[in-house]
TORMARKOL-199263 format. One record per residue (C-alpha): residue in one letter; x, y, z. Coordinates in steps of 0.1 Angstrom, whole numbers, padded with zeros to 4 digits, always signed. Each point is the difference from the previous one (the first is absolute). Layout:
BEGIN
aXYZ...
//
This chain:
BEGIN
x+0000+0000+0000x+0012+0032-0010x+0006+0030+0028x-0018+0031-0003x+0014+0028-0018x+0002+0026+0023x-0002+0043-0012x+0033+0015-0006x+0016+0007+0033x+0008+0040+0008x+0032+0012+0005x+0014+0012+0034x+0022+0028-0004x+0031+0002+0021x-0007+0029+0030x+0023+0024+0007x+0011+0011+0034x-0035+0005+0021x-0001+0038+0017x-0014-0013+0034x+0027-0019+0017x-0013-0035+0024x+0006+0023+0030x-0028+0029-0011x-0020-0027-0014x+0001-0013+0036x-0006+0030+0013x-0028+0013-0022x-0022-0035+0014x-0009+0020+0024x-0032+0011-0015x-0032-0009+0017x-0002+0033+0017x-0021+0008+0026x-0004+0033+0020x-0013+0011+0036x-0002+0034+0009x+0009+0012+0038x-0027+0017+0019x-0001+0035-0004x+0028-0009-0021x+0027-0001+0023x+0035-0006-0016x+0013-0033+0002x+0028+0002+0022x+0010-0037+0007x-0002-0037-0016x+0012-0031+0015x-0004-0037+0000x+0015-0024+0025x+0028-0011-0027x+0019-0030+0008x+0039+0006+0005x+0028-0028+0006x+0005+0001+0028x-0036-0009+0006x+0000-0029-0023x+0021-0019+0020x-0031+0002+0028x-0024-0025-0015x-0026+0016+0023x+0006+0033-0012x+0003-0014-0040x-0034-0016+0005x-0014+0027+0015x+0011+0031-0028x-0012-0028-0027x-0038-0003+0018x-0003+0043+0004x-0018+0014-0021x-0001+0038+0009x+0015+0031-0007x-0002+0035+0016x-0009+0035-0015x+0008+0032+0023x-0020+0028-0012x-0011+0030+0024x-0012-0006+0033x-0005-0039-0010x+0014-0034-0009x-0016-0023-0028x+0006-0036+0002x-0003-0013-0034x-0002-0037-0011x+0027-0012-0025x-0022-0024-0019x-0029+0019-0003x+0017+0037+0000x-0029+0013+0019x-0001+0018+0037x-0010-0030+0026x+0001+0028+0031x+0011+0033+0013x+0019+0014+0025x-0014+0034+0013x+0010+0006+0034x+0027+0024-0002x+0000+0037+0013x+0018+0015-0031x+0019-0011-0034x+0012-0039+0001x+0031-0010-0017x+0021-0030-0005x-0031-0028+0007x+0023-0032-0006x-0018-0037+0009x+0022-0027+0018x+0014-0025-0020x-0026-0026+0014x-0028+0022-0014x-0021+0002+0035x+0012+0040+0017x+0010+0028-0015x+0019+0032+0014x-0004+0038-0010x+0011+0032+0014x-0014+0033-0006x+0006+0038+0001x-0006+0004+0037x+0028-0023+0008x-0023-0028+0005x+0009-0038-0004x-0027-0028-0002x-0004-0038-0008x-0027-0015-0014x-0017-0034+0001x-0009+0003-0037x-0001-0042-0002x-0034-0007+0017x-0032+0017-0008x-0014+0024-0022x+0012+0030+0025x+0040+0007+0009x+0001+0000+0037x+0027+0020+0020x+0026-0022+0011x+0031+0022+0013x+0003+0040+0004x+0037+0017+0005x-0001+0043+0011x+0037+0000-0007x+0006+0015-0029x-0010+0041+0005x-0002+0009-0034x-0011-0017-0034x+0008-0040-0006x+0007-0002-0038x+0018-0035+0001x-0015-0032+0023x+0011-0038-0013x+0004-0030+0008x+0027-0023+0002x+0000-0030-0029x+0013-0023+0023x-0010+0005+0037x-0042+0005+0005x+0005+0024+0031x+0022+0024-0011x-0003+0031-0017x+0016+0033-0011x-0011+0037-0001x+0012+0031-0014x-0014+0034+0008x+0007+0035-0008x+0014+0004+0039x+0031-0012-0021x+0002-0035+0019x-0006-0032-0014x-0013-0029+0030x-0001-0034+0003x-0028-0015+0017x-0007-0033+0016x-0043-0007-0005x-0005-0007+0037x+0024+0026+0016x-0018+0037+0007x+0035+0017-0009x+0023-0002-0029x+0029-0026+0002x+0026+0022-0012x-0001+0036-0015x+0023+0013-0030x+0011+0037+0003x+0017+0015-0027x-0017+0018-0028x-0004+0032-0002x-0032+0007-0018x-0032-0018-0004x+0001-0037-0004x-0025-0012-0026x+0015-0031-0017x+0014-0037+0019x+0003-0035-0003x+0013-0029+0016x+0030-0018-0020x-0006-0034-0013x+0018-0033+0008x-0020-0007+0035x+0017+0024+0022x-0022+0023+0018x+0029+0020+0017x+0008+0016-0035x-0023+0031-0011x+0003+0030-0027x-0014+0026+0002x-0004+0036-0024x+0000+0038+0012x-0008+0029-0009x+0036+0013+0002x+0011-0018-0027x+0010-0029+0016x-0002-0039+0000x+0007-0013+0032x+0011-0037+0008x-0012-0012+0034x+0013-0030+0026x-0019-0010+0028x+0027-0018+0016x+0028+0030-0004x-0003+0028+0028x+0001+0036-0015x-0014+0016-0037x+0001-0015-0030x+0024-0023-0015x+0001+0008-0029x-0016+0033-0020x+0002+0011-0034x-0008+0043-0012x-0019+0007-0025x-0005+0033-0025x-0039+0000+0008x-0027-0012+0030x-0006-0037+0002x-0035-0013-0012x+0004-0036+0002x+0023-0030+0009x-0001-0032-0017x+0026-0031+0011x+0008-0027-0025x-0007-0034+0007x+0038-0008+0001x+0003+0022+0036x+0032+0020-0016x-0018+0023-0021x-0024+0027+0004x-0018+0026-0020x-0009+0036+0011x-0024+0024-0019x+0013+0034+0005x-0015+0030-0020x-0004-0014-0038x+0029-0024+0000x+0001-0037+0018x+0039-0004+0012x+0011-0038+0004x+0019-0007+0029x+0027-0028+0012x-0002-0005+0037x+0032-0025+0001x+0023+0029-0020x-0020+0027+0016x-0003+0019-0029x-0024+0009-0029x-0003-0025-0033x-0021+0022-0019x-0016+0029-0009x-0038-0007-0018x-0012+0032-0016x-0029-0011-0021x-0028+0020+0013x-0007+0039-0002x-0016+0007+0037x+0005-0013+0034x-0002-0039+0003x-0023-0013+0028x-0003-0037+0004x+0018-0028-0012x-0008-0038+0000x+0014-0030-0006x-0017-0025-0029x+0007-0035-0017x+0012-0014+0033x+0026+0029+0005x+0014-0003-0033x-0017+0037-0011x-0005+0032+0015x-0028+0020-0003x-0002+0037+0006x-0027+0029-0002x+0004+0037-0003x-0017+0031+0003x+0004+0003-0038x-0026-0031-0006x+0025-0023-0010x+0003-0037+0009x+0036-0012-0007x+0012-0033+0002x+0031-0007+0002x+0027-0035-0002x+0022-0002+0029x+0031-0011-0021x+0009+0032-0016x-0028+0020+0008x-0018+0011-0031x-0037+0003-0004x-0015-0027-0018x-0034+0015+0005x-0024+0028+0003x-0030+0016+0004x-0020+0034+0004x-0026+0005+0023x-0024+0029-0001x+0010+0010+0034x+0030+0006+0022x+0007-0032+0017x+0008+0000+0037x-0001-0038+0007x+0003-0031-0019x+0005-0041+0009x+0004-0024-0018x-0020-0028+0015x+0005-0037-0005x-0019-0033+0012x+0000-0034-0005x+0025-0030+0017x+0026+0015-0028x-0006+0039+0006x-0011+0006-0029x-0002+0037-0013x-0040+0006+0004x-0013+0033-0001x+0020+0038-0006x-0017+0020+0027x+0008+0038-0008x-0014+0030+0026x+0000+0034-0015x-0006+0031+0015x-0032+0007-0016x-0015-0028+0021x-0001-0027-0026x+0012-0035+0010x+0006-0017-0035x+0004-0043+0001x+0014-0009-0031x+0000-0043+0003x+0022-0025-0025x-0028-0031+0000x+0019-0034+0003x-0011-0036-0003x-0039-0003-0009x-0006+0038-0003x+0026+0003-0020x-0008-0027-0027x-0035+0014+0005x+0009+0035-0009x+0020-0012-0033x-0026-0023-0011x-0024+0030-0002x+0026+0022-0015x+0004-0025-0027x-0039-0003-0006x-0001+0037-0002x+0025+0005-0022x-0012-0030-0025x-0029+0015+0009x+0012+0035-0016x+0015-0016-0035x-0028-0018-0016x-0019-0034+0006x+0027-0020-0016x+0026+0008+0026x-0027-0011+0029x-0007-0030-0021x+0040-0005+0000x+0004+0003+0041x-0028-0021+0006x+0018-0029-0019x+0027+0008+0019x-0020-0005+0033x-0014-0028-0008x+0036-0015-0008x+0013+0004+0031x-0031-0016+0014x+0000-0026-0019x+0039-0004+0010x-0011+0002+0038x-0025-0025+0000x+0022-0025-0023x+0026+0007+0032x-0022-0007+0028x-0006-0037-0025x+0038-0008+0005x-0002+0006+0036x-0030-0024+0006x+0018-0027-0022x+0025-0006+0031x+0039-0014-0006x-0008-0026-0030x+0007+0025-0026x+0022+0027-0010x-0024+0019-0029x-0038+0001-0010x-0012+0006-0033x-0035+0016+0003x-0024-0020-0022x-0029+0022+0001x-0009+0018-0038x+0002+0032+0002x-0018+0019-0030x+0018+0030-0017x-0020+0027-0011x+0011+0005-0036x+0020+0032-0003x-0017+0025-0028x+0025+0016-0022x+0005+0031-0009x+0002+0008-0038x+0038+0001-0002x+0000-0028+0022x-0017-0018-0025x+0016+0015-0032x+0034-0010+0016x-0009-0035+0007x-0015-0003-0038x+0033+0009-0011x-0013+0035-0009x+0033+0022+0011x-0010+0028-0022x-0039+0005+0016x+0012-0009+0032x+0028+0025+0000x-0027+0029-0014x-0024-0007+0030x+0033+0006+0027x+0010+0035-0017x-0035+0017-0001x+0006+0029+0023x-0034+0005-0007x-0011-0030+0020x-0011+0003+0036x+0012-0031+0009x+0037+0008-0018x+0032-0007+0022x+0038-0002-0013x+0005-0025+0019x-0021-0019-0016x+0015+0011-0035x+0035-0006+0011x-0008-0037+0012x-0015-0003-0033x+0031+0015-0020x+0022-0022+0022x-0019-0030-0008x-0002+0004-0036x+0043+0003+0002x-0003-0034+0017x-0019-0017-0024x+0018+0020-0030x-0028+0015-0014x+0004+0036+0003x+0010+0006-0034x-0029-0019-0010x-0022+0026+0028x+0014+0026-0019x-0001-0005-0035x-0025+0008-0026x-0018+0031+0016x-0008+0029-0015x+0007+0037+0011x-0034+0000+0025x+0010-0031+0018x+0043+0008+0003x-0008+0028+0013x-0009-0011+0036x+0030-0023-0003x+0023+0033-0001x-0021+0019+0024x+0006-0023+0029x+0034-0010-0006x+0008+0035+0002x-0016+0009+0029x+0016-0029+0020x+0034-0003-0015x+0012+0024+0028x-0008-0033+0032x+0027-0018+0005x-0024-0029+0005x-0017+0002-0039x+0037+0013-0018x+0011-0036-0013x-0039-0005-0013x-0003+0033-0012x+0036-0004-0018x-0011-0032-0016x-0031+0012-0012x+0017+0034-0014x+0026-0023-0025x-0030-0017-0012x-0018+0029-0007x+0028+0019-0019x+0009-0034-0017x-0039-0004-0011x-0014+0036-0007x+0031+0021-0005x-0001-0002-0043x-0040+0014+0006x+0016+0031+0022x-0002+0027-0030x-0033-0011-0011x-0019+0007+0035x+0002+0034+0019x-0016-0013+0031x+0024-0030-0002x+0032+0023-0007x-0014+0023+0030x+0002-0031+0025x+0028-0017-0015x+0016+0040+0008x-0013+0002+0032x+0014-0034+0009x+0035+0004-0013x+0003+0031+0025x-0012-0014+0030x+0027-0034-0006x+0027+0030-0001x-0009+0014+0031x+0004-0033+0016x+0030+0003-0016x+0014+0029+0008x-0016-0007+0043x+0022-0033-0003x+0031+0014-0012x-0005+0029+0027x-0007-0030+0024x+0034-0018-0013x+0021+0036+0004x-0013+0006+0035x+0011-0036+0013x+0036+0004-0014x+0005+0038+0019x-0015-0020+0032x+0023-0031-0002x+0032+0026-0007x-0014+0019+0024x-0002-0027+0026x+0032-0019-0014x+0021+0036+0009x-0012+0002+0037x+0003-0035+0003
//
């Protein structure tokens, strides 16, 4: 029995390089956007998620427990909104506080969360249980505004604060008073962190007066180590490796080495003062916002920005937040100062196949019915593949292959008149049908695979010969308007010789033909004159090069 003859197969051009690199493809999958607005549209001052560090991976208690959370925290005005990760809505909110809140960070274990506020005010929360956050711990220490409060990533009792009293504290949950106080700074304190690799003792902290300060909790005295900056300090941001930290100060993000003690870098890339950073892909990206609505990200090899994005507002905190047993990236939480919380979410697993499957029905959807016709043969492949699959498995160990039995009836493909003139053997019709402009349906592609084919099978000549000056024409026309793609050149060439061979004795009898035949011989010496120019330009490079080498 003889096997179907199947259409002529397309041709697939060879791409060039693609403009969007893997990195901003990654990075523009953040799409399903989603926006909340803060009451009375309060400026978005904080966002943070109970991240998972190293140090707390090696505590399977606190691993299980930062893969089960499912919260992050918004600080906006006099409140804190507890947001869900999965569903990206508010589950509760936090209301009792006398004046502005900052810094509302949730323990690791996602069950209390701490806060301070302008009047100086710390307080837990028991944001775990119940649809209402109950007060669980309140320190008067502090006598003027707490901008910084966080936990530790590796110990559930501890915590830090920073305040513009110009100390930073660290606190023990069940003790009234701080366990030890930091002096030092100068000016206002508004950024801090504690330093990975599961040592609590070890905090950073950022001023006001232009400094980043390096704190020990088991070394009597200041700081051990500082570094000076030209501008205030907006925000801290350790590295996972515990040796590196970045420091936002005015519209620059300095990079510094805490083993050399001294700066590694200098990162310029934004026009106004930078004021959050975060860390993404499991601390293999950095991401920062500025007040000039720009989200870079950046690699943490050589530094360079491998993405960005403009939002319509200047941006005074982002996060980056992640979930899943791997910590995956999740959502790109962005607080502006015009009150708008903006979610941007990269769908994985069944949302994400989801999401594609509907983006290809749309845009089969968009090009005709054949193209939906065409994806739904391809669905139905792959389920047929599936099901043939879930066979083998049910046949057990006695054998190694299946061959499905089952007849499976082909709808017979219609084809299109130069379909069928090409599989009659009619080059010359087929070839018309492919170069009429004219035609809705028309595609070079299309006329190139033909051309190509035609080469293959040595019947271009024959394609070409015998027409008159209506039906050459065309012939010319598109040859000379893709002679100047590398991709068409060695058709277009091929086809040109046969031309001049065939038609070139009826040149003087035919204006129009002349006219084309004219047209055609300037645009082969402009590609020409462009490839000697090419050839001229390489050799003044390679001497070039060859003489600094």
């Amino acid at each position: 029995m003889a096997a179907e003859v199947l259409p002529l197969p397309q041709l697939k051009l060879a791409t060039g390089p693609s403009p969007v690199t893997a990195e901003q493809r990654y990075w523009k999958s953040f799409r399903n956007q989603k926006s909340h607005t803060s009451t009375a549209s309060w400026p978005i001052s904080h966002i943070s998620f109970p991240a998972i560090s190293a140090g707390a991976a090696s505590s399977s208690s606190l691993a299980v427990a930062a893969k089960i959370n499912d919260l992050f925290a918004v600080s906006a005005g006099p409140r804190v909104d507890i947001f869900s990760i999965r569903k990206r809505e508010p589950l509760k909110t936090i209301t009792r506080f006398d004046s502005e809140a900052h810094s509302g960070e949730i323990r690791i274990d996602g069950r209390v969360l701490v806060a301070g506020e302008d009047s100086g005010k710390m307080q837990v929360f028991d944001v775990g249980t119940g649809t209402r956050a109950v007060i669980l711990k309140t320190w008067h220490i502090h006598k003027q505004p707490v901008w910084v409060t966080k936990w530790s990533p590796t110990e559930l009792t501890t915590l830090m604060s920073a305040s513009d009293d110009k100390t930073v504290r660290l606190w023990d949950l069940p003790s009234n008073n701080p366990s030890r106080m930091f002096t030092g700074h100068s000016d206002y304190v508004r950024s801090g962190s504690f330093m990975p690799g599961g040592n609590s003792n070890i905090v950073i902290s950022g001023s006001y007066d232009e400094t980043v300060r390096v704190w020990d909790a088991r070394a009597p005295g200041g700081s051990v180590l500082t570094f000076k900056h030209a501008d205030p300090i907006e925000d801290v941001l350790p590295l996972p490796s515990g040796t590196t930290v970045l420091a936002a100060s005015g519209s620059a993000i300095s990079v510094l080495d805490l083993v050399a003690a001294k700066p590694l870098r200098l990162i310029t890339n934004h026009q106004k003062t930078v004021t959050s950073l975060s860390l993404a892909s499991n601390g293999q990206r950095v991401v920062s916002g500025s007040l000039d609505g720009h989200v870079k990200v950046f690699e943490t090899s050589s530094w360079n920005v491998v993405s960005s994005s403009k939002y319509p507002s200047p941006i005074l905190s982002l996060s980056v937040i992640a979930a899943g047993a791997a910590q995956e990236d999740r959502h790109l939480a962005v607080g502006m100062q015009s009150g708008v919380l903006s979610l941007r979410t990269r769908l994985t697993g069944a949302a994400a196949d989801k999401a594609r499957n509907k983006a290809a029905e749309q845009a089969a959807l968009d090009i005709g019915p054949e193209a939906l016709e065409k994806l739904d043969q391809q669905k139905a492949k792959r389920k047929r593949r599936v099901l043939s699959n879930k066979a083998m498995d049910t046949l057990g160990d006695n054998v190694d292959v299946i061959i499905p039995t089952a007849r499976t009836t082909h709808k017979r493909v219609r084809l299109k008149p130069w379909q069928r003139d090409f599989r009659e053997g009619r080059y010359a019709a087929a070839l018309d049908h492919v170069l009429d402009m004219s035609n809705p349906e028309y595609q070079p592609l299309t006329a190139l695979t033909v051309f190509v084919e035609l080469r293959h099978r040595s019947a271009l000549r024959e394609a070409l010969e015998g027409r008159d000056e209506v039906t050459v024409l065309p012939v010319i026309r598109w040859v000379g308007k893709y002679l100047s793609d590398t991709r068409y050149m060695g058709v277009c060439v091929d086809v040109i010789f046969h031309l001049l061979d065939l038609y070139s004795e009826y040149v003087g009898a035919s204006a129009s033909l002349a006219a084309q035949f004219q047209l055609l011989s300037g645009r082969v010496t402009k590609e020409v004159d462009k490839a000697q120019l090419a050839i001229c330009t390489g050799g003044m490079v390679e001497s070039l090069v060859g003489g600094a080498a």
